[in-house]
C-alpha positions as CSV (number, residue, x, y, z in Angstrom):
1,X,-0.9,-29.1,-5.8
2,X,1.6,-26.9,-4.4
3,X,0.6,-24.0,-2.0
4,X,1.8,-20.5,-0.8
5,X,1.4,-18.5,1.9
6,X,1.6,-14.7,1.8
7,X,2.0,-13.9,6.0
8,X,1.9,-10.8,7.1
9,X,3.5,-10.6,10.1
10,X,3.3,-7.1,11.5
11,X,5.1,-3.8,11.4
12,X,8.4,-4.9,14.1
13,X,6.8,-6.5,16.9
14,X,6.8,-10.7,17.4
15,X,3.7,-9.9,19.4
16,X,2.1,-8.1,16.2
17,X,1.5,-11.5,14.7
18,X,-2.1,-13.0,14.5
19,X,-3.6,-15.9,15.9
20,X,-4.7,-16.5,12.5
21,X,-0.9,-15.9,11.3
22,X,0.1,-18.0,14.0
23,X,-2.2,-21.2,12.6
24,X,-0.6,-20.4,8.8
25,X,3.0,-20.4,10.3
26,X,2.3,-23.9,11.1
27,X,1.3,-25.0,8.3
28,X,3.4,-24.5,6.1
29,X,6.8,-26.6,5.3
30,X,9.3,-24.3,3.3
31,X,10.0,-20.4,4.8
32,X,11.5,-18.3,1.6
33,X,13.5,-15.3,3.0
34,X,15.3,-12.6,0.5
35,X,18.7,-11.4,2.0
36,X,18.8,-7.9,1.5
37,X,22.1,-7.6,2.9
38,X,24.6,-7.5,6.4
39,X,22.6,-3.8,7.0
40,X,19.5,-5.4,7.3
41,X,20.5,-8.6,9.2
42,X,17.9,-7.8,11.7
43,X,14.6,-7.6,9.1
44,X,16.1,-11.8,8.6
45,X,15.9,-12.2,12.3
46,X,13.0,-10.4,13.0
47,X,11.6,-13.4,10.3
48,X,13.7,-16.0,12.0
49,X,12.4,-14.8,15.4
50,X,8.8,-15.2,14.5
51,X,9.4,-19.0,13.5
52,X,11.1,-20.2,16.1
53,X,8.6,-18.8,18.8
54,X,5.4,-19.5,16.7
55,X,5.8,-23.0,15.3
56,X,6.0,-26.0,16.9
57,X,6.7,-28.6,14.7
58,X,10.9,-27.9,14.5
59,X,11.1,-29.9,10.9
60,X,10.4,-26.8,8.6
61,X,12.6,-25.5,6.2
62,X,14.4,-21.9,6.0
63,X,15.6,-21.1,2.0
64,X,17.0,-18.2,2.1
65,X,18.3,-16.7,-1.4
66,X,19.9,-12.8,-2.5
67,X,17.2,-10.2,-3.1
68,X,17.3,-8.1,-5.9
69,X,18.1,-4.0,-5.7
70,X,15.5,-1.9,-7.3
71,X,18.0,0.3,-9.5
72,X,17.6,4.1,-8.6
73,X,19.2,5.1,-12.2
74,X,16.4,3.4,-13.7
75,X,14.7,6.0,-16.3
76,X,11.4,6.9,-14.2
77,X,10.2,5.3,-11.1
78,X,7.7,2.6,-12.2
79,X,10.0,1.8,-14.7
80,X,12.5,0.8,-12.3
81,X,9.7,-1.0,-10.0
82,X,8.4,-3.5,-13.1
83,X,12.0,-4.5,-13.9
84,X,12.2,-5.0,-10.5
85,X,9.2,-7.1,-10.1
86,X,10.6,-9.0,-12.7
87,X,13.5,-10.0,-11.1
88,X,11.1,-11.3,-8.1
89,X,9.2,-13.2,-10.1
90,X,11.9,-15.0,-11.8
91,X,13.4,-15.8,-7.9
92,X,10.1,-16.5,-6.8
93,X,9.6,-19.0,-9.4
94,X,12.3,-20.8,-9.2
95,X,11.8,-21.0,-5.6
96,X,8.6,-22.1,-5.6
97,X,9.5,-24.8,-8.8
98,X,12.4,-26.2,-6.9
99,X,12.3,-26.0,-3.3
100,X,8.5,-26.9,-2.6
101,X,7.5,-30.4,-2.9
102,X,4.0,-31.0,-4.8
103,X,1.6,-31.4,-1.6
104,X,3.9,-29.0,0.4
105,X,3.1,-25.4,1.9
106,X,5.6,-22.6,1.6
107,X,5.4,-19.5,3.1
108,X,6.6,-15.6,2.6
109,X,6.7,-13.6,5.4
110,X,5.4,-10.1,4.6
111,X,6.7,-7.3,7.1
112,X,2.9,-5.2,7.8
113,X,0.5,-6.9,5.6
114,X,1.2,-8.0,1.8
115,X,-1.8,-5.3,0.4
116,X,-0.3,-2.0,1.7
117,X,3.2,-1.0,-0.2
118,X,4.4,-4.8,-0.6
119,X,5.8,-6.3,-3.9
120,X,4.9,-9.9,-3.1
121,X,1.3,-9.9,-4.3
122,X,1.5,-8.3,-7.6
123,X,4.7,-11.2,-7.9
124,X,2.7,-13.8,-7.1
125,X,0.2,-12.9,-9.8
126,X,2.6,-11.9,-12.2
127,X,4.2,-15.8,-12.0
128,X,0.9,-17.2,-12.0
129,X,-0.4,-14.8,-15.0
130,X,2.9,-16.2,-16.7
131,X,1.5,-19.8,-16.5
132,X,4.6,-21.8,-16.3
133,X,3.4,-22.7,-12.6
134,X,0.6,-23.6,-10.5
135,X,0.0,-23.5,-7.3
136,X,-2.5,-22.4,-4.7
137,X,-2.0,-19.1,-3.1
138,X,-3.8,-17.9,0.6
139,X,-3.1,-14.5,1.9
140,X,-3.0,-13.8,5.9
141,X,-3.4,-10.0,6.7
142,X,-0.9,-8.8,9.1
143,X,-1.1,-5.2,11.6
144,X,0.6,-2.7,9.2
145,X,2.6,0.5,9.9
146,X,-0.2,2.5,9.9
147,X,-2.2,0.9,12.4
148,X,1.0,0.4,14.7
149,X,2.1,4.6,14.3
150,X,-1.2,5.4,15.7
151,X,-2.0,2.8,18.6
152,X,1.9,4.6,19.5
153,X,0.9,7.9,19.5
154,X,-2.1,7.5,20.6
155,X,-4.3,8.9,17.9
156,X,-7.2,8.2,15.6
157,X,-6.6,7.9,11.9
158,X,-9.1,10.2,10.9
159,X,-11.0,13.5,12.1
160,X,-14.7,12.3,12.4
161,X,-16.7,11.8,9.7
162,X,-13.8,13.4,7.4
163,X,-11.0,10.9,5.1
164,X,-7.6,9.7,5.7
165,X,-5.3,9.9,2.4
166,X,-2.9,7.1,2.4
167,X,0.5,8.2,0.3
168,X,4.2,7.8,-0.1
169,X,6.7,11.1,-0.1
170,X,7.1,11.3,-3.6
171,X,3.4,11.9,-4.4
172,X,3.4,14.1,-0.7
173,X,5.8,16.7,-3.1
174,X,2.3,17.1,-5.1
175,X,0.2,18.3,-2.0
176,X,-3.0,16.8,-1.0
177,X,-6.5,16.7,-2.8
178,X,-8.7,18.8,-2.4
179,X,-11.1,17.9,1.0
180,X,-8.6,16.5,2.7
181,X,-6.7,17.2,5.6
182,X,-5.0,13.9,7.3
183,X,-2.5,11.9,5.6
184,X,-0.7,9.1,6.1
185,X,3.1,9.1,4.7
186,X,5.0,6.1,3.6
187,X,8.4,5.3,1.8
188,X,9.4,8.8,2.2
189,X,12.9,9.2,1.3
190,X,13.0,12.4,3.7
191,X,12.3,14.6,0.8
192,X,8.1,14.5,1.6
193,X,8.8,15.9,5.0
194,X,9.1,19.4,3.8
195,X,5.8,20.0,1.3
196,X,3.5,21.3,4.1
197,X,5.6,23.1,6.1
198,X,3.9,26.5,5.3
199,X,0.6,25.3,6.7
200,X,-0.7,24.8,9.8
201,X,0.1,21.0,10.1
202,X,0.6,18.9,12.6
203,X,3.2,15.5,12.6
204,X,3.4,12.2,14.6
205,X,6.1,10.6,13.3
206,X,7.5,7.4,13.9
207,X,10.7,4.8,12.9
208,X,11.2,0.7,14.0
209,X,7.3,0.5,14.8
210,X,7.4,-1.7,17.4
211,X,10.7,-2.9,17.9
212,X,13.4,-1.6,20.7
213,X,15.1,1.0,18.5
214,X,11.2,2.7,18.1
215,X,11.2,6.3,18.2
216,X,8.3,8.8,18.5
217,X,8.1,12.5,17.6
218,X,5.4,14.4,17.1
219,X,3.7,18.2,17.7
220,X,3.8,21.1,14.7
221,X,6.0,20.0,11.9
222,X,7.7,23.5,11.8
223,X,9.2,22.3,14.9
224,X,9.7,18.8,14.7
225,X,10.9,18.8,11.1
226,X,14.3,19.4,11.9
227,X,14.8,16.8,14.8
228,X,12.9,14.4,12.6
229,X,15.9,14.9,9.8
230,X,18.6,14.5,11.9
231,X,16.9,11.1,13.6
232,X,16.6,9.5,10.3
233,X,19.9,11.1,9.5
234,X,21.4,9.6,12.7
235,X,19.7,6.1,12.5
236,X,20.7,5.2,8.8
237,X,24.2,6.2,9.3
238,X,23.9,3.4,12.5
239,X,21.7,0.7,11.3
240,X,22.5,1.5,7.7
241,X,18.2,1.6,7.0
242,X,15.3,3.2,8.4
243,X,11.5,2.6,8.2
244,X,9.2,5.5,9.6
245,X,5.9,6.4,8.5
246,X,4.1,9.4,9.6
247,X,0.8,11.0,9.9
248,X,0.2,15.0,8.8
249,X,-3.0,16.3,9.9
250,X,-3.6,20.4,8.8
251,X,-6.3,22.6,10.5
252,X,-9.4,22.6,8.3
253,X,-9.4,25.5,6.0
């Protein structure tokens, strides 16, 4: 029977990675990276980075194949994700059919951990539910963005005894529920930063958790909101991509 690893491997940092990662990352016999592309060399290298100071045993395998582009003209969002996800899951099958032996262990690295705002799960499933394959599947949680944003700033995740909201920009644009006051922002396009900005909220913001281009800003998002803009303005147009996440925490009403 053929196996799969889903590794999370952390938000940036080689140092993020588990023990438990660490035993999985020898174990397995095939590594499947997606190329997304010369912009995002270093998310490859990051993964490349990770294998060659975690495993021993030099005789694994790197495959490493084009990723598919989630098209922004699609007709609503999900719509676009699912056709999307398709895509995967035909790459990931045929990945999985021809490059991995029957007996043999492949591996996908997941940047954070595969459960938080990762495709690869819901893939996985979606070629199992298919049933043209079989395989084992074992998922190895990794630190995520969240965790990483607040051990950098410092912080707790949540007031005591009160709720964190975990949420991307686009739903931000909607405003909280009701009863809650800290958030946690991801995939924001820039267009989320804006939807509190007439209340009393505080920001810590941060982009490249973990790696050397990291960057940290925080205080009261009326005043932070701008420099924030023109850093994530400023980094895509050098590295071609960001990743930040952010926390918003308002004062109680």
């Amino acid at each position: 029977m053929k196996k799969v690893l889903l590794i999370g491997i952390g938000a940036g940092n080689p140092d993020y990675v588990t023990i438990q990662a660490v035993k999985a990352l020898n174990e397995a016999d095939v590594f499947f990276f997606l190329d997304k592309g010369e912009e995002k060399e270093d998310l490859a290298n990051l993964r490349r980075t990770v294998c060659e100071r975690y495993i021993e045993d030099k005789s694994y395998r790197i495959v490493e194949v084009p990723g598919p582009v989630r098209d922004p003209g699609a007709p609503d969002y999900k719509s676009g994700v699912h056709a999307w996800h398709r895509e995967k899951a035909q790459i990931f099958s045929s990945l999985i059919a021809d490059e991995l032996k029957d007996g043999e262990v492949g591996a996908f690295l997941v940047w954070g951990d595969p459960s938080l705002y990762d495709s690869t799960l819901r893939v996985i499933d979606q070629i199992l539910a298919q049933g043209a394959l079989a395989f084992e599947y074992e998922i190895i949680p990794g630190i995520t963005a969240v965790q990483a944003l607040a051990a950098e700033h410092k912080i707790a995740l949540n007031p005591i005894g009160e709720p964190v909201h975990i949420t991307t920009g686009r739903r931000l644009l909607e405003g909280l529920p009701d009863k809650v006051d800290t958030a946690v922002v991801m995939l924001d396009n820039g267009s989320g930063l804006r939807a509190l900005i007439d209340e009393d909220v505080e920001i810590f913001w941060g982009a490249y958790l973990g790696t050397p281009d990291q960057i940290l800003i925080s205080g009261k998002l009326t005043d932070c909101v701008d420099a924030i803009q023109t850093a994530r303005t400023e980094e895509r147009e050098r590295k071609g991509w960001i990743m930040d996440t952010y926390l918003l925490r308002r004062t109680p009403r």
